[in-house]
N, C-alpha and C positions, 0 to 999 in steps of 0.2 A: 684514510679517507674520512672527511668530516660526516657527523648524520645525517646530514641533511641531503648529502649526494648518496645515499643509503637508501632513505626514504624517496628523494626522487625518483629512484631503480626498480625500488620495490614495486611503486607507484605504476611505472610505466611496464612494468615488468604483467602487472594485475591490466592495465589497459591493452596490453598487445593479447594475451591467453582472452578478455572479454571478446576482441577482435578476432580472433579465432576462428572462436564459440560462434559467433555473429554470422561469420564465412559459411562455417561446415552445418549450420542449422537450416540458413537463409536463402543461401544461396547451393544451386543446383551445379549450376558450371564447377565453382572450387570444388565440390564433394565428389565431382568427377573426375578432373586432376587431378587431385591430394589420392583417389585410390586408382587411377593410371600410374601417381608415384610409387603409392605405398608397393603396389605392381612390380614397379619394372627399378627400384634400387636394388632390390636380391639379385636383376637378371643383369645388371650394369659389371655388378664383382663378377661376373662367371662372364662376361662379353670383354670388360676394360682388362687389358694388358698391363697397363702402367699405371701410375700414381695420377698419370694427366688425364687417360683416357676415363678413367674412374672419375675423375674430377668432372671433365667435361659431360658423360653422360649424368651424372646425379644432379650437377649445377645447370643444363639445361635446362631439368625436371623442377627445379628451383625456380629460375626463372619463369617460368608459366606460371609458377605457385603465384610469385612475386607483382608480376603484371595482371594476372585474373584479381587478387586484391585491389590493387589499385585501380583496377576497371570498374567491381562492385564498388568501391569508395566513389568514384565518380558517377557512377550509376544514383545510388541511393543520394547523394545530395543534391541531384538533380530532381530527385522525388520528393525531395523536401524541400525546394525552396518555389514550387509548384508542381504541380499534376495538370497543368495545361498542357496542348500542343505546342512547341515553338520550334523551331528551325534550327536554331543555335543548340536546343535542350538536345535535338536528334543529332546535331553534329557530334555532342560533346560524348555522347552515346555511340555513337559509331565510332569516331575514331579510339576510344577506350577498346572496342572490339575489335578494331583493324591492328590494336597496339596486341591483344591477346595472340591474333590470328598469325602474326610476325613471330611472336616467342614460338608461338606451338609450331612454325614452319620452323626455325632456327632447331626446337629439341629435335624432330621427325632427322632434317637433315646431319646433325651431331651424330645421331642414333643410325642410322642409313652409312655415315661416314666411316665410324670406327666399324659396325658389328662387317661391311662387306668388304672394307678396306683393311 
């Protein structure tokens, strides 16, 4: 591997942990996920049976991680590129939360599926 694909790693590696930081400081929603995670990955090994069901409860819990980022990303550039009212600004907002609301139904039902089934 050349350095310069070294240095880009590094690179992106120090922007994703700033992005983090960013989440778990800033935002309230991720800091409540990430410890609903931190939660329920002990209680997934003592629930999942298999290697799959292990997968699908902790990659549900992912998934939410995954989508509430990407909703705060959507959130805050919309704070930045005005603090006015607009229609489009509350769409892009809303559907960002309509995208969290879907994960967090998708984990609930995963979790509901394996621990009753």
């Amino acid at each position: 591997m050349k350095l310069k694909s070294v240095h880009r790693i590094y690179h992106a590696l120090q922007y994703s942990v700033t992005g983090m930081k960013v989440a778990f400081s800033g935002h309230e929603a991720f800091r409540q996920e990430l410890f609903l995670t931190v939660l329920a990955v002990p209680l997934a090994f003592y629930i999942g049976e298999s290697v799959i069901e292990l997968l699908l409860l902790i990659g549900s819990l992912i998934i939410v991680l995954v989508v509430e980022l990407l909703n705060s990303a959507v959130e805050t550039t919309i704070d930045r590129i005005s603090s006015d009212r607009h229609p489009l600004s509350g769409q892009a907002k809303d559907l960002g939360s309509a995208a969290v609301m879907i994960a967090l139904v998708w984990a609930a039902i995963t979790w509901m599926g394996i621990a009753v089934l």
